[in-house]
C-alpha positions as YAML, in Angstrom:
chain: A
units: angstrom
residues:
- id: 1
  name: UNK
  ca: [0.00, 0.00, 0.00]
- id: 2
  name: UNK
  ca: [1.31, 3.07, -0.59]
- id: 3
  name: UNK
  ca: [1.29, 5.58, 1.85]
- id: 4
  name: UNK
  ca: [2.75, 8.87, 0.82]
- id: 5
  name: UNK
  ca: [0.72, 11.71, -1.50]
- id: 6
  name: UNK
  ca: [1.53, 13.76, -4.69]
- id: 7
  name: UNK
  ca: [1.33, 17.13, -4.56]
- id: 8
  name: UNK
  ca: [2.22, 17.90, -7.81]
- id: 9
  name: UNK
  ca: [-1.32, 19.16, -8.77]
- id: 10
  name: UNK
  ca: [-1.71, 21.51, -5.92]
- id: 11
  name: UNK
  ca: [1.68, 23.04, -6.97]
- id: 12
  name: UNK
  ca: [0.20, 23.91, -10.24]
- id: 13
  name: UNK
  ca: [-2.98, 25.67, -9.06]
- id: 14
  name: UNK
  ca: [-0.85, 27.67, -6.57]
- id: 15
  name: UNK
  ca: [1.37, 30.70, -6.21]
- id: 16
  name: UNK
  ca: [3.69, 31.38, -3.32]
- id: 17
  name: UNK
  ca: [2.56, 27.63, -1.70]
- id: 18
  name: UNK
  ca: [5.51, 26.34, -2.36]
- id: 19
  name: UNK
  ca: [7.50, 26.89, 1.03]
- id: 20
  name: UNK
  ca: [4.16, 24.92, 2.46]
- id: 21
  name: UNK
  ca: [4.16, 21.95, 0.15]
- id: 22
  name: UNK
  ca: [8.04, 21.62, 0.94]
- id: 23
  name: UNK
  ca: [7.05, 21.07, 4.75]
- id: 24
  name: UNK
  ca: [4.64, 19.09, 4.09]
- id: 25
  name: UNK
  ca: [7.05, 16.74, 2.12]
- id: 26
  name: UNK
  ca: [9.89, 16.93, 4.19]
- id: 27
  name: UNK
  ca: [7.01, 15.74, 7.00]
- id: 28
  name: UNK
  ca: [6.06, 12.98, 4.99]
- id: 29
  name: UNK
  ca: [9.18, 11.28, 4.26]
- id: 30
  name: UNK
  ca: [9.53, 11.39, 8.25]
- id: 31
  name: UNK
  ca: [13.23, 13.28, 8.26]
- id: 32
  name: UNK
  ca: [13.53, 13.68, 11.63]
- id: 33
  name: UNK
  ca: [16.11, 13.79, 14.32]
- id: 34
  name: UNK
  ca: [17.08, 11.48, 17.24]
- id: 35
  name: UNK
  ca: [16.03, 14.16, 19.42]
- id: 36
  name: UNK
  ca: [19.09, 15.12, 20.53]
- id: 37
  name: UNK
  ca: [20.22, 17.70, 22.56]
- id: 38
  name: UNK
  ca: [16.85, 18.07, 24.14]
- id: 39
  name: UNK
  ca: [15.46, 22.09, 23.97]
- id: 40
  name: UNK
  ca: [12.23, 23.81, 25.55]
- id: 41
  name: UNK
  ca: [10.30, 26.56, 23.40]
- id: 42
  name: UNK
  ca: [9.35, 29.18, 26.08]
- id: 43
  name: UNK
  ca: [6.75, 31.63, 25.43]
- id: 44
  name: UNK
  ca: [7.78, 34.95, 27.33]
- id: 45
  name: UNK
  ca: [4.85, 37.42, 26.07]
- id: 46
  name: UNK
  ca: [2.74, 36.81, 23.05]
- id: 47
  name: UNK
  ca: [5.70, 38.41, 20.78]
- id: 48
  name: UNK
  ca: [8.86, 37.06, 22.66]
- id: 49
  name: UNK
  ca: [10.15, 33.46, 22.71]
- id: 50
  name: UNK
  ca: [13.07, 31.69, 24.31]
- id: 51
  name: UNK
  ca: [14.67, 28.40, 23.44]
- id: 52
  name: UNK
  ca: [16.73, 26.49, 26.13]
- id: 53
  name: UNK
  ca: [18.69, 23.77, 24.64]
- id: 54
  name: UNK
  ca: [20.58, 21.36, 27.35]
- id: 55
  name: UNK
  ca: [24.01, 20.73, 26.02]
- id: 56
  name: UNK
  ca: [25.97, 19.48, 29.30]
- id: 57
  name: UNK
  ca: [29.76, 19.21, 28.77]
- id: 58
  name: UNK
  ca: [29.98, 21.40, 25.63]
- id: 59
  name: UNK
  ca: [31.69, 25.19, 25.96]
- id: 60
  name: UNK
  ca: [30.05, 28.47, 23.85]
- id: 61
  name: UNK
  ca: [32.82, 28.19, 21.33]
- id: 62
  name: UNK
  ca: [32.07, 24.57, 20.72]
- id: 63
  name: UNK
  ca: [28.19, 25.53, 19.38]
- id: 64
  name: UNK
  ca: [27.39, 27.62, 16.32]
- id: 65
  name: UNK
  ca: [24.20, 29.86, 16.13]
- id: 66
  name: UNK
  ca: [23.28, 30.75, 12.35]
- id: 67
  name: UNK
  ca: [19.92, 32.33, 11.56]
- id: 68
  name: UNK
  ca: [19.31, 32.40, 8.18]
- id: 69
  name: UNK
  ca: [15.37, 33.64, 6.32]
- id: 70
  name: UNK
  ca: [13.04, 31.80, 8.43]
- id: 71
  name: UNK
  ca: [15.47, 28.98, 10.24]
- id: 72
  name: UNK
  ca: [17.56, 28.49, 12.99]
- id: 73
  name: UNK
  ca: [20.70, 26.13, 13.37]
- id: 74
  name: UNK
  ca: [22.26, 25.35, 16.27]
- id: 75
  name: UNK
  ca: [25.82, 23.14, 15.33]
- id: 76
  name: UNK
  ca: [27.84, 21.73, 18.61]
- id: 77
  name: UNK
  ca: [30.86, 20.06, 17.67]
- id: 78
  name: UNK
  ca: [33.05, 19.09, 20.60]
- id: 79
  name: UNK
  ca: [37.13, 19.86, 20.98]
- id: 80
  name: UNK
  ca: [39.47, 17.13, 20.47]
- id: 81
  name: UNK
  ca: [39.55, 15.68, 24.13]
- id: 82
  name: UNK
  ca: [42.62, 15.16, 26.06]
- id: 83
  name: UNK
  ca: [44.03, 11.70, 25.84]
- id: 84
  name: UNK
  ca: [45.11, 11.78, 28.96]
- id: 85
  name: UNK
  ca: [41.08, 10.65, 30.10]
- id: 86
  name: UNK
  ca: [40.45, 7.51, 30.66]
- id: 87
  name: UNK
  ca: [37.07, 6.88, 30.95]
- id: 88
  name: UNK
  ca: [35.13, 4.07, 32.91]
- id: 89
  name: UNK
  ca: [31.91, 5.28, 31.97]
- id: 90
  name: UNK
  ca: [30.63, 7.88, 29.54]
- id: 91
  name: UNK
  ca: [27.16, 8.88, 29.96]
- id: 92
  name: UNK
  ca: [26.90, 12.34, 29.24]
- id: 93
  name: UNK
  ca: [26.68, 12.81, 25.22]
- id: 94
  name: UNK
  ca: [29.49, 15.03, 23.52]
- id: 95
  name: UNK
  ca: [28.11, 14.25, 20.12]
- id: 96
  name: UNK
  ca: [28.00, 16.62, 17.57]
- id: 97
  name: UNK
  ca: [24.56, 17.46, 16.74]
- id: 98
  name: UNK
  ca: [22.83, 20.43, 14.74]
- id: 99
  name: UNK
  ca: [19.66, 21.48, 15.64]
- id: 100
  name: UNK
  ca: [17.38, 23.19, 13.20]
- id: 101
  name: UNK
  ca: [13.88, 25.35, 14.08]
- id: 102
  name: UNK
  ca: [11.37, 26.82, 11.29]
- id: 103
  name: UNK
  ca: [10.92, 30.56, 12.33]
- id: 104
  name: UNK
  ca: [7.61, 32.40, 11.61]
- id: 105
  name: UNK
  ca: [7.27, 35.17, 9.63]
- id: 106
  name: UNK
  ca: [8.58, 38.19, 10.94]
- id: 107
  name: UNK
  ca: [10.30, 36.46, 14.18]
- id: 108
  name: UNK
  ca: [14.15, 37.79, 14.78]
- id: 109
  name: UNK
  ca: [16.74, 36.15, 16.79]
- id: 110
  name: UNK
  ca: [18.14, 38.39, 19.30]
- id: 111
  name: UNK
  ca: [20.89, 37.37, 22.00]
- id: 112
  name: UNK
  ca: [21.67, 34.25, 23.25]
- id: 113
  name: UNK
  ca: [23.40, 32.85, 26.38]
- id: 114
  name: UNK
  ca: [25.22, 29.83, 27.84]
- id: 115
  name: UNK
  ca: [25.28, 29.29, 31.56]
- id: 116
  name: UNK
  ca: [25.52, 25.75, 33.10]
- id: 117
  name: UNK
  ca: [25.06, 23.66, 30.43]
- id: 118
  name: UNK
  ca: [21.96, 25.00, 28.77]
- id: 119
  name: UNK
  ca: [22.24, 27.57, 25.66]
- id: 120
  name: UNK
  ca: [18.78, 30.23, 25.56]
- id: 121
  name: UNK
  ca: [18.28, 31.67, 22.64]
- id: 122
  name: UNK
  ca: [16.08, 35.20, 22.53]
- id: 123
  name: UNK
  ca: [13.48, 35.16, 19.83]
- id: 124
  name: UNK
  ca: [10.75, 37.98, 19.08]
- id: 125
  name: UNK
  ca: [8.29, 38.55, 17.00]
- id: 126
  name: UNK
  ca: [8.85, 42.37, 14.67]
- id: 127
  name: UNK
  ca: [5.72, 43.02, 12.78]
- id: 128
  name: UNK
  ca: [6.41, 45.56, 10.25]
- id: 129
  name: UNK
  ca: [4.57, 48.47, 10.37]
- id: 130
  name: UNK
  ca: [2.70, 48.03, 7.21]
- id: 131
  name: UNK
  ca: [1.95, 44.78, 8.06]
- id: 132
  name: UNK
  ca: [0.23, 46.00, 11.51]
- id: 133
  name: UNK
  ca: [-4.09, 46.38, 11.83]
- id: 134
  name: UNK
  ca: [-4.65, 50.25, 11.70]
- id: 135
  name: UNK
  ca: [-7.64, 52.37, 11.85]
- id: 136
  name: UNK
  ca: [-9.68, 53.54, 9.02]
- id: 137
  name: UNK
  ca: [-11.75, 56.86, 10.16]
- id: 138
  name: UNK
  ca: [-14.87, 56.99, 8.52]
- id: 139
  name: UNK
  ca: [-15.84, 60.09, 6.54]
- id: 140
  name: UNK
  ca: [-19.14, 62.23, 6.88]
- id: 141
  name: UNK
  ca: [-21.66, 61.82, 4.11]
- id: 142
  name: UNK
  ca: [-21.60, 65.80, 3.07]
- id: 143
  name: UNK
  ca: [-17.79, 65.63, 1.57]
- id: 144
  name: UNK
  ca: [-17.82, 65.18, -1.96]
- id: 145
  name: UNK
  ca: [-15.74, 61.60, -2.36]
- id: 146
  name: UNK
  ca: [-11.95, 62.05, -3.75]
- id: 147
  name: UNK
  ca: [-9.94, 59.75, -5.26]
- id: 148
  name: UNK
  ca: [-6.43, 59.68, -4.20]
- id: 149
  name: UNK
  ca: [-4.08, 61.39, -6.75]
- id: 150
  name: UNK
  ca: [-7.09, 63.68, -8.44]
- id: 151
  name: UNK
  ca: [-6.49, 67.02, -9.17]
- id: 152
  name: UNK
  ca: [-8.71, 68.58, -6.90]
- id: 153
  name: UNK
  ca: [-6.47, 66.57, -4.13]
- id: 154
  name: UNK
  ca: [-3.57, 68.71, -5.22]
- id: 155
  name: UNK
  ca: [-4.76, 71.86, -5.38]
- id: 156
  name: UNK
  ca: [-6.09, 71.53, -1.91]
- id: 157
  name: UNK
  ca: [-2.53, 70.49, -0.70]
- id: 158
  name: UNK
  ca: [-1.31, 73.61, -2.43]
- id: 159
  name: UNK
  ca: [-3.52, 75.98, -0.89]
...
């Protein structure tokens, strides 16, 4: 049985989709990752974010932050460890790893930290302001209607 879908004939009746249809692909053909390092999304205000990754036993200049359109990567790749260590037991994960998040429209990355093993990333949300709901003020009904860029428009700016 077969269980993924075309979406070749939606991509045809659409414009602008495509970033969608690309999600929904890469969704289908279950890439995912092992999960690791582990990360909360926080939700500060309704327009500020903050992601806490837990990457015990890595330093800041082993990780990589890159923001690029709408995504986020997050690369660790751990130093070359002493060879002096000999260890019995290894159970806390220096892996490398890289760590990607889809942004939203319109959502920056600001600062981030590293203190005690967890990274926190700043995000927030910058709606431009043509983008933002404003107020239309309604007219009275005795003003003759004007379209924008008519003459009599001008001459009243003049005066």
């Amino acid at each position: 049985m077969r269980t993924d879908f075309d979406f070749t004939p939606f991509r045809r009746s659409t414009v602008g989709f495509d970033h969608l249809f690309d999600l929904l692909e890469k969704g289908q053909r279950g890439e995912t990752s092992d999960g690791y390092p582990a990360f909360d999304i926080v939700r500060e205000t309704d327009d500020r974010f903050r992601i806490m990754l837990a990457v015990p036993g890595f330093k800041a200049e082993e990780i990589e932050i890159v923001a690029q359109q709408n995504q986020l990567s997050v690369t660790g790749k751990p130093a070359e460890e002493d060879a002096k260590s000999n260890y019995l037991h290894r159970g806390i994960a220096r892996r490398p790893f890289e760590r990607r998040f889809q942004l939203a429209d319109y959502v920056e990355v600001g600062s981030a930290s590293f203190a005690d093993g967890l990274l926190a990333i700043e995000l927030k949300r910058v709606i431009p302001e043509a983008m933002k709901p404003r107020k239309i003020e309604i007219g009275s009904g005795n003003t003759e209607p004007r379209r924008i860029g008519s003459s009599k428009e001008k001459t009243l700016e003049n005066a």
